[in-house]
Structures are given as structure tokens and as C-alpha cells.
Backbone as CSV, one residue per row, in Angstrom:
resi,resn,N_x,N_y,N_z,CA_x,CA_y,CA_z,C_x,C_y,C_z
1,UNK,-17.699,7.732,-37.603,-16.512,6.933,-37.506,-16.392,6.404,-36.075
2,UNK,-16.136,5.105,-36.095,-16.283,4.333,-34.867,-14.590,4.884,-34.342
3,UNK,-14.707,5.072,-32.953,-13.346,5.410,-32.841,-12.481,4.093,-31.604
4,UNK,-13.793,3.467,-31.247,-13.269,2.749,-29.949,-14.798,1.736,-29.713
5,UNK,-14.793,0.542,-29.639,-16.191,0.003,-29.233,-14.946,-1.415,-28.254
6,UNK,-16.226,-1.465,-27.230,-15.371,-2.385,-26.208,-16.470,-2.582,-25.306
7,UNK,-17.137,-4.276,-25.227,-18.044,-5.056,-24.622,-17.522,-5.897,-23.677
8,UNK,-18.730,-6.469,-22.782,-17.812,-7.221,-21.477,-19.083,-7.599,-21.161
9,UNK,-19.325,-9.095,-20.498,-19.939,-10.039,-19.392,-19.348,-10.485,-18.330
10,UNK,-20.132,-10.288,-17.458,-19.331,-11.161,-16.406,-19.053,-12.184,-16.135
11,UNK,-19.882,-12.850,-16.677,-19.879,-14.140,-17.187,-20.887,-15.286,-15.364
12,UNK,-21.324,-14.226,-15.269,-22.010,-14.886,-14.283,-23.327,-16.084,-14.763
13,UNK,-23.451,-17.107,-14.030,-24.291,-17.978,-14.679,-23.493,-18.967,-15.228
14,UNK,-22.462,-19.264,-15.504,-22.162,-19.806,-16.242,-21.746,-21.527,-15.846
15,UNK,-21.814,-21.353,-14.253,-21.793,-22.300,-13.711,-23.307,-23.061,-13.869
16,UNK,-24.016,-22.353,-14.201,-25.568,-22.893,-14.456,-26.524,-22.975,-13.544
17,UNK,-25.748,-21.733,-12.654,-26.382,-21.280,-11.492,-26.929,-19.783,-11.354
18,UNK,-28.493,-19.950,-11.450,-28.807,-18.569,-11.710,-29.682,-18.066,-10.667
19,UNK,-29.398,-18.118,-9.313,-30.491,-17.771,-8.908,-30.333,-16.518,-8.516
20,UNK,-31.795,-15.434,-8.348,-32.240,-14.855,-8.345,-31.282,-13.910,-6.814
21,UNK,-31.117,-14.362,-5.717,-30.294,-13.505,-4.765,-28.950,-13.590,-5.653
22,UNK,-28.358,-14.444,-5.923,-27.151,-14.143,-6.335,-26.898,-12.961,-7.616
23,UNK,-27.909,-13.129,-8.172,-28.179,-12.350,-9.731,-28.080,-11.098,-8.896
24,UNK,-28.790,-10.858,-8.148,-29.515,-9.310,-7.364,-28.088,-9.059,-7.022
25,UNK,-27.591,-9.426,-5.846,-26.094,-9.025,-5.066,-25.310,-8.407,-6.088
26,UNK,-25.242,-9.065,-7.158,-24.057,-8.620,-8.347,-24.786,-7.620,-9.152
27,UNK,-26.122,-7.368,-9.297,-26.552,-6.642,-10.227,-26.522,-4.948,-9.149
28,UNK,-26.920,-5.266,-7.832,-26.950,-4.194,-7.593,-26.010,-3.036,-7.160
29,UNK,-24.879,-3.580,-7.749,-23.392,-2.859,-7.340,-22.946,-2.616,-8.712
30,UNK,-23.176,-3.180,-9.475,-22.361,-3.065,-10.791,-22.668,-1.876,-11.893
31,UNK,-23.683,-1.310,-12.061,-23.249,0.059,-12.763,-22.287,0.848,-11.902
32,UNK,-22.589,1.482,-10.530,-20.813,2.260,-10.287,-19.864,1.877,-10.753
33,UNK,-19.457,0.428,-10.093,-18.675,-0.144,-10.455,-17.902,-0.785,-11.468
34,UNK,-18.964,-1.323,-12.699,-18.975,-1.190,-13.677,-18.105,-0.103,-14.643
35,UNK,-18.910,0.629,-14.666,-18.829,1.767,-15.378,-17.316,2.806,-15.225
36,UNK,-16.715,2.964,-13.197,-15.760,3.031,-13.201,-14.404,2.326,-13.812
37,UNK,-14.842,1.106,-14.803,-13.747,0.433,-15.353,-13.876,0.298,-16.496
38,UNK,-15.093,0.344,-17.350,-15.435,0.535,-18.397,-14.945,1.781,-19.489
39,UNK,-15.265,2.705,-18.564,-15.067,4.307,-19.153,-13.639,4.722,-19.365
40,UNK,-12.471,4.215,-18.294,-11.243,4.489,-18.344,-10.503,3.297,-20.281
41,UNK,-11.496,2.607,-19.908,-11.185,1.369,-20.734,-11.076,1.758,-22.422
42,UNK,-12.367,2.184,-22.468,-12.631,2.565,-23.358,-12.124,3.549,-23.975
43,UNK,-11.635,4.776,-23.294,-10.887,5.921,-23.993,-9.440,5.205,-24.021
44,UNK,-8.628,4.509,-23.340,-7.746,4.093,-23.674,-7.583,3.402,-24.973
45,UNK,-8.553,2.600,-25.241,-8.709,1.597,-26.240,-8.341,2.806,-27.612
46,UNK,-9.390,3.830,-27.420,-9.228,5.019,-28.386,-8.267,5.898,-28.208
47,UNK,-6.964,5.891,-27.319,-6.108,7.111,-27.248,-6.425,8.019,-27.253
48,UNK,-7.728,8.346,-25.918,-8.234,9.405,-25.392,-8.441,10.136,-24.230
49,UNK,-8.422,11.030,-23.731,-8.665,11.366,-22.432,-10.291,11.331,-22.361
50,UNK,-11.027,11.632,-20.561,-11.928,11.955,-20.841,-12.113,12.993,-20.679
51,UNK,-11.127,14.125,-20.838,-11.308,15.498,-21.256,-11.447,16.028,-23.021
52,UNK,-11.733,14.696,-23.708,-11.372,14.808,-25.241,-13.129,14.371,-25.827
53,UNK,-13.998,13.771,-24.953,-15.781,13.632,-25.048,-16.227,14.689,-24.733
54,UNK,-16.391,15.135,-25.779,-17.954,16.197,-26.047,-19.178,16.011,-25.135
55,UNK,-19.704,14.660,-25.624,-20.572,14.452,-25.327,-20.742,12.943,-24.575
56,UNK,-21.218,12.618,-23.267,-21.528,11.458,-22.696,-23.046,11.379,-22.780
57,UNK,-23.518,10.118,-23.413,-24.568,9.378,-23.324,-24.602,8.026,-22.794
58,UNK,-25.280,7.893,-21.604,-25.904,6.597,-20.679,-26.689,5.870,-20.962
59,UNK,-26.992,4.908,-20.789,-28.209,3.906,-20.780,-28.873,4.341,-19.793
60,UNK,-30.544,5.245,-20.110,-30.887,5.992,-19.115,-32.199,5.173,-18.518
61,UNK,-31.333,4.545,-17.907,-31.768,3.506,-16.564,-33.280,4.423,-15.071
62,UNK,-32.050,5.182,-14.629,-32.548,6.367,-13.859,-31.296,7.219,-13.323
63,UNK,-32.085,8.605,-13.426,-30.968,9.364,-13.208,-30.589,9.384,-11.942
64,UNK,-30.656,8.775,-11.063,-29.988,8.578,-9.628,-28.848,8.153,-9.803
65,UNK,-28.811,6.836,-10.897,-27.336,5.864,-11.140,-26.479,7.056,-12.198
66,UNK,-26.910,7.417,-13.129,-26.136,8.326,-14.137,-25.864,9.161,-13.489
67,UNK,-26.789,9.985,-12.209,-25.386,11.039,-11.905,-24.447,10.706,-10.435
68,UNK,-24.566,9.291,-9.964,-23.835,8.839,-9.337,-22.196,8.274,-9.969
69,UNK,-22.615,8.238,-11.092,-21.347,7.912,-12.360,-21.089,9.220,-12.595
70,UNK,-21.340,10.186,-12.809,-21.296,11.425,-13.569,-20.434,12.253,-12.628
71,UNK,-21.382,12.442,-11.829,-20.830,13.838,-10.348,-19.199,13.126,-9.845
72,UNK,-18.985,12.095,-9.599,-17.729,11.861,-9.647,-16.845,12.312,-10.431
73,UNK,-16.740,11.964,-11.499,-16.154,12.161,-12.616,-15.634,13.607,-13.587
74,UNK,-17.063,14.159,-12.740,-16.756,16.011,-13.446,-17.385,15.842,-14.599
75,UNK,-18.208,15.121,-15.402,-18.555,14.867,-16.717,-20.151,15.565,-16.887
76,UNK,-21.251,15.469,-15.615,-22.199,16.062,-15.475,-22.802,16.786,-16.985
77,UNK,-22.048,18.289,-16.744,-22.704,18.869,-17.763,-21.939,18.740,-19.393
78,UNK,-21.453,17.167,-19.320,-21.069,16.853,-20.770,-21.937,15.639,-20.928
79,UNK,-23.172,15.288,-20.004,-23.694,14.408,-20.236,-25.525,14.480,-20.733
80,UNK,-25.970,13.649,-21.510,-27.182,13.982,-22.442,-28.162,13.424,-21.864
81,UNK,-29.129,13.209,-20.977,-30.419,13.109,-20.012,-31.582,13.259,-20.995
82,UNK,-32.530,12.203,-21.025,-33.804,12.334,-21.866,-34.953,11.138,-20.621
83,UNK,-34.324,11.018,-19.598,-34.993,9.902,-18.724,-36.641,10.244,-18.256
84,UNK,-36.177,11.615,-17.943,-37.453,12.649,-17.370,-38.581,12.708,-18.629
85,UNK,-38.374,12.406,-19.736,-39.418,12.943,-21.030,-39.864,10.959,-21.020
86,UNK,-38.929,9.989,-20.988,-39.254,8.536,-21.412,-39.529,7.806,-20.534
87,UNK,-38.576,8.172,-19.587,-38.784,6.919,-18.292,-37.697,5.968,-18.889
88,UNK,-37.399,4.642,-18.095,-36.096,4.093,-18.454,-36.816,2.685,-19.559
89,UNK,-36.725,3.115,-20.838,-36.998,2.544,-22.021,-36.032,1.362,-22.637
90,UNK,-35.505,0.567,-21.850,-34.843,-0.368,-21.749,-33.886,-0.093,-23.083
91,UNK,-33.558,-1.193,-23.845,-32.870,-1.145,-24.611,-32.829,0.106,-26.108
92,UNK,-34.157,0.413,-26.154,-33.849,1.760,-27.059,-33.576,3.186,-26.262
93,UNK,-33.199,2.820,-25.453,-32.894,4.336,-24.393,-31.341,5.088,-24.797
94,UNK,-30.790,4.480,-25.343,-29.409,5.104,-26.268,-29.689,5.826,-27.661
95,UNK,-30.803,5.037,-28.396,-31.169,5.577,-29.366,-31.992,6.914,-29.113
96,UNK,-33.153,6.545,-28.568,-34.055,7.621,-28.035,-32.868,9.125,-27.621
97,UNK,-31.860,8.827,-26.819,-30.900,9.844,-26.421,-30.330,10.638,-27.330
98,UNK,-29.661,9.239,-28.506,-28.812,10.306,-29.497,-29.901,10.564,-30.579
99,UNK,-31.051,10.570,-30.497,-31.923,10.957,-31.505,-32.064,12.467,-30.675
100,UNK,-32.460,12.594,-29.402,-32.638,14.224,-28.769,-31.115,14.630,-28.748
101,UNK,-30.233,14.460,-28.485,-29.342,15.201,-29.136,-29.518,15.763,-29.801
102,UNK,-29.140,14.906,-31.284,-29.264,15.333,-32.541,-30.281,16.422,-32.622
103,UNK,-31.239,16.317,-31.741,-32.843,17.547,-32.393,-32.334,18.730,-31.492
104,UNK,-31.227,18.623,-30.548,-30.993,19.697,-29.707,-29.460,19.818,-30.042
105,UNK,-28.909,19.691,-31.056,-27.582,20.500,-31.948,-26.752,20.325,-30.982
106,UNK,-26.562,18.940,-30.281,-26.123,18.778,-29.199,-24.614,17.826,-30.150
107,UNK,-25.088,17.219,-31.145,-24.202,16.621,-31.922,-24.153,16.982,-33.276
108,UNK,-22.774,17.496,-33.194,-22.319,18.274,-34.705,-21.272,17.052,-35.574
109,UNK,-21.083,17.486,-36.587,-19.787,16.947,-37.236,-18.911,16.859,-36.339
110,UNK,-18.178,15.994,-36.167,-16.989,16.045,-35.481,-16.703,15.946,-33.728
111,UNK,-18.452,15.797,-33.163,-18.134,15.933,-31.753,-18.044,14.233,-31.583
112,UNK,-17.284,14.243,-30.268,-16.844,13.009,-29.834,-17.861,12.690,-28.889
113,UNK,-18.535,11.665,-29.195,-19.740,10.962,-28.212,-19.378,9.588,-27.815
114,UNK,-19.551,9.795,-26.431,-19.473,8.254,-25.826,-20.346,7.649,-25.135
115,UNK,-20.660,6.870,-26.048,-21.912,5.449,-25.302,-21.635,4.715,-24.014
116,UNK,-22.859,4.810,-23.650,-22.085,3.716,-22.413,-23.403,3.005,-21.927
117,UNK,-23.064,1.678,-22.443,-24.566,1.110,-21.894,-24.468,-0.282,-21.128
118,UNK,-25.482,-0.769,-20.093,-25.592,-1.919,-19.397,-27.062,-2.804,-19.750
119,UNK,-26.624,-3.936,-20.021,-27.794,-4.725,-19.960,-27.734,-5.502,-19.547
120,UNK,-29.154,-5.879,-19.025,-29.647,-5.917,-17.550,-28.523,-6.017,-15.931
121,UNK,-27.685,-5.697,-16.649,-26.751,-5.359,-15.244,-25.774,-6.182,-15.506
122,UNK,-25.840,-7.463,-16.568,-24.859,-8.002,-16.276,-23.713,-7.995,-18.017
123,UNK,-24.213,-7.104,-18.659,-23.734,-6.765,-19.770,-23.540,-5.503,-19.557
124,UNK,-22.027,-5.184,-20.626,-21.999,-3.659,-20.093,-21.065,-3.097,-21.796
125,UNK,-20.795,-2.431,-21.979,-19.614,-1.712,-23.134,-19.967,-0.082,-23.532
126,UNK,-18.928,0.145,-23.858,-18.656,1.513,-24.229,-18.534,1.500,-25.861
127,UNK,-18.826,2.673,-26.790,-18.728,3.138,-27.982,-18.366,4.780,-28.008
128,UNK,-17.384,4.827,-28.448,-16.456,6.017,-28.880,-16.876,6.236,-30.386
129,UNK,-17.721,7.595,-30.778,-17.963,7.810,-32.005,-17.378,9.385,-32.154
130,UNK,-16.845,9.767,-33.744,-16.887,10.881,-34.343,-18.030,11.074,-34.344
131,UNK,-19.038,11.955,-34.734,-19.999,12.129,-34.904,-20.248,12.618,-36.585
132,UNK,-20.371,11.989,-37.586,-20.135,12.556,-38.884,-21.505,13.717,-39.474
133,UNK,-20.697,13.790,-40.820,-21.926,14.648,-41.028,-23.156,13.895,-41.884
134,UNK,-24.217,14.372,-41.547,-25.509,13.717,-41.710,-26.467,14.691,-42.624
135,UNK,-26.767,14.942,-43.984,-28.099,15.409,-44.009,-29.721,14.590,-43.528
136,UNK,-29.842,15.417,-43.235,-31.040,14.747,-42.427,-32.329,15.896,-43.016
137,UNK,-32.300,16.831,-43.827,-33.163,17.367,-44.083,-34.425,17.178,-44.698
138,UNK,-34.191,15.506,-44.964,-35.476,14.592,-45.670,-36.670,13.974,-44.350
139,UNK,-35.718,14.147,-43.374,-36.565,13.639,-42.089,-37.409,14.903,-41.722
């Protein structure tokens, strides 16, 4: 059960100006930053604290940026790391995550998982899930 999903661009470019320093300047500040506005966003959207996520999953970019988001926050050891086994696997790196979860009983019925992903720096959103129940014993 979706409990909260909430996307955002910056909308940079749009002047039809893309160059490459300007892209960089904005890209290389914006996951902290990002993410500090994203995350509050998102549990609001869901009438949640973030003392009410089980579980945090990142777009695992590299873990330098995730626990520069994390260690702030106090969320650390509510957060799910698979970077070290993949390396940063661009866009299936959320899946890849909540698939090791799942194999490490990390997600039950009912735990609250929150997505949080960026692409390529200038796309960003959060997903607030129940976590339902799944047989999976055919896999």
C-alpha cells in the first residue's frame, strides 16, 4: 500500500541552457540538500513522523552521500546499504536494495519503507510504502 509518493525537478534547463559547469554547480550540492527537503516532505504528505520508518532505502549512489544524509538525521541504522556488494547501479539500485531486504527479513508485512531516490541529480522523490504481505515461496 502506497502510503505517500511525491516527485520534483528542478526544472533546470529549461531555459535551453544546458551547459555542463552550470549542470555540475547544481548537481553537486543537491542530494544533501535535496534530500533535506524531500524527506520532511514526504512524511508529511503521509501524516508521518520520521520516527514512524522502519526502514530507509536510498538510491545507492555511494555511501559517502547516504551517510552524509543519514548521520544527520539519526536514521543510520534504519537504513538498507547494498552499494558495497553492486557498486552504484544507476537506476535499478532501489530495486536491487528492496530485493536484499526482502532476502534479509529486513521487510515484513506491515513495515514502513521509505524510498528515496535522485536522478541524475536533477530529479529527485520520495515513496512511502506499507510493506504488504507477499508469498514469494515460488521464487
Amino acid at each position: 500500500m502506497t502510503l505517500s509518493l511525491y516527485n520534483i525537478t528542478d526544472g533546470v534547463g529549461q531555459d535551453g541552457i544546458y551547459s555542463v559547469p552550470r549542470l555540475y554547480r547544481r548537481k553537486k550540492k543537491t542530494p544533501r540538500t535535496v534530500t533535506a527537503k524531500i524527506i520532511p516532505q514526504g512524511l508529511e504528505r503521509a501524516g508521518l513522523q520520521l520516527s514512524d520508518i522502519d526502514l530507509f532505502v536510498f538510491h545507492q549512489a555511494n555511501i559517502q552521500m547516504i551517510n552524509n544524509i543519514t548521520d544527520p538525521l539519526g536514521i543510520t541504522d534504519r537504513t538498507y546499504n547494498n552499494i558495497d556488494w553492486f557498486g552504484n547501479t544507476t537506476s535499478a539500485s532501489v530495486g536491487l536494495a528492496l530485493d536484499g531486504a526482502v532476502k534479509e527479513d529486513l521487510l515484513r508485512p506491515g513495515t514502513r519503507v521509505m524510498i528515496i531516490v535522485l536522478g541524475g541529480g536533477f530529479t529527485w522523490g520520495t515513496c512511502i510504502l506499507k510493506w504488504p504481505s507477499l508469498d514469494l515461496s515460488g521464487l
